[in-house]
LUMMI-222565 format. One record per residue (C-alpha): residue number from 1; x, y, z. Coordinates in Angstrom, 3 decimals. Example, Ala and Ser with C-alpha at 12.3 -4.5 7.8 and 13.67 -1.06 7.14 Angstrom:
BEGIN
<atom 1; <12.300; -4.500; 7.800>>
<atom 2; <13.670; -1.060; 7.140>>
***
This chain:
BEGIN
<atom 1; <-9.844; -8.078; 11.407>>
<atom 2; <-6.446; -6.168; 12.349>>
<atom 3; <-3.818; -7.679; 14.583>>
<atom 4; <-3.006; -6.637; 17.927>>
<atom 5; <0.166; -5.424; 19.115>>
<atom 6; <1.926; -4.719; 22.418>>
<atom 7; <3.569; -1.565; 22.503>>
<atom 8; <4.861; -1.604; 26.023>>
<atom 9; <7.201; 0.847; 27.855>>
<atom 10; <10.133; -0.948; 26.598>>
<atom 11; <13.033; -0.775; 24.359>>
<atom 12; <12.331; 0.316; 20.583>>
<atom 13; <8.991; 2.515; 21.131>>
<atom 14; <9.338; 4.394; 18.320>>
<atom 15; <10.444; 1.872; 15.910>>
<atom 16; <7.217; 0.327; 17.387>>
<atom 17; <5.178; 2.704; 16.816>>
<atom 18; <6.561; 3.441; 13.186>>
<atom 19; <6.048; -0.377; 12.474>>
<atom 20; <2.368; -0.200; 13.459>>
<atom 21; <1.600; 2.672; 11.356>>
<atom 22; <3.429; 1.150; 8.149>>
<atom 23; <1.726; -2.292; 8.650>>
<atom 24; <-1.472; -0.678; 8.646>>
<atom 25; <-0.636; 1.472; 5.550>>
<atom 26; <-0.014; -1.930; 3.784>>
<atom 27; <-3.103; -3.557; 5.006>>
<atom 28; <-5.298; -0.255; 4.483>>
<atom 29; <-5.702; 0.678; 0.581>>
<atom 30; <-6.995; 4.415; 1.501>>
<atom 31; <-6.273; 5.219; 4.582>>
<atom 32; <-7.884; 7.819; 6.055>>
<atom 33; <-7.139; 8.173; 9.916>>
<atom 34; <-4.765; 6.911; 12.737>>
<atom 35; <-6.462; 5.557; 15.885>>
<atom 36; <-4.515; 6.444; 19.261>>
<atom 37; <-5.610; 6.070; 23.171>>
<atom 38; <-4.409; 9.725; 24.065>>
<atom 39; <-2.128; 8.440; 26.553>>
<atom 40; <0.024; 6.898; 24.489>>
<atom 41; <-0.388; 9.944; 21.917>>
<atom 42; <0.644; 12.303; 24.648>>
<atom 43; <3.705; 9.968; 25.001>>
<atom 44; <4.358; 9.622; 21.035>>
<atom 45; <4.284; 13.669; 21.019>>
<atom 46; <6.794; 13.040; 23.733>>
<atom 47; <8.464; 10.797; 22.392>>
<atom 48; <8.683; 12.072; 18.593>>
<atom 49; <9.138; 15.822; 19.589>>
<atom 50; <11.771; 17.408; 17.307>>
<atom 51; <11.713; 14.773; 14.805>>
<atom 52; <10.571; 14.900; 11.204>>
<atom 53; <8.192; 12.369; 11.557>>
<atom 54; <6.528; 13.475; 14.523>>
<atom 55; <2.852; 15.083; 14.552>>
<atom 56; <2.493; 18.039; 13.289>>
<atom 57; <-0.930; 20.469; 13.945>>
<atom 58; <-2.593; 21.653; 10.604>>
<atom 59; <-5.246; 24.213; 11.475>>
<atom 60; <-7.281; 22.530; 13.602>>
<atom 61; <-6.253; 18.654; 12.891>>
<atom 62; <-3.530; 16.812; 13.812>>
<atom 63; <-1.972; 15.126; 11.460>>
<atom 64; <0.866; 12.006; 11.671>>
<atom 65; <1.818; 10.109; 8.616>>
<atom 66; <-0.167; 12.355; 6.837>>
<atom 67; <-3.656; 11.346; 7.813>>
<atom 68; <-5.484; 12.847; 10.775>>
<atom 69; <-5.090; 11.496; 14.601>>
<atom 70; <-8.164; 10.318; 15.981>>
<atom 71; <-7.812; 9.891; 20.017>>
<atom 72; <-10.524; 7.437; 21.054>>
<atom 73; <-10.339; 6.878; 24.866>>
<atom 74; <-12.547; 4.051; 24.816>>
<atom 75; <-9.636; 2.137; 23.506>>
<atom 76; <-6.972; -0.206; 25.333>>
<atom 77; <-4.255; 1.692; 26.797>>
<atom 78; <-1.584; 1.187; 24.051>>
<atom 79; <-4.106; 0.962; 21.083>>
<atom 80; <-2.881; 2.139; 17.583>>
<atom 81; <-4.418; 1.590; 14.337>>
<atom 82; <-4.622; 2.147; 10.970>>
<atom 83; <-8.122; 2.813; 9.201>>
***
């Protein structure tokens, strides 16, 4: 079972969003994909543009942290995870 985290509009959203993705990568042995509503991907492309860490296209995947975004808009609004 993962944990749930608000990642609002506030203060911090990238240190937010950076936090998510490394407590995942502890919890997840292999991971193998990031999990993202694509509105709050559109804003972490936003958000992350011109940064080293931001998402970067490789052929035809997108790729953040090194594993492949997955945007799933059957998810919550602000959903990120780890699997």
């Amino acid at each position: 079972m993962g944990k749930s985290y608000e990642v609002g509009s506030g203060d911090f959203f990238r240190e937010k969003i950076i936090a998510a993705i490394f407590y995942g990568f502890r919890t997840i042995k292999e991971p193998v994909s990031i999990t993202v509503h694509p509105d709050l991907m559109m804003r972490i492309r936003a958000d992350f543009k011109d940064k080293v860490i931001a998402p970067k296209s490789v052929g035809d995947t997108e790729m953040f942290f090194g594993v492949p975004v997955i945007e799933d808009a059957t998810k919550e609004k602000d959903h990120i995870s780890v699997q």
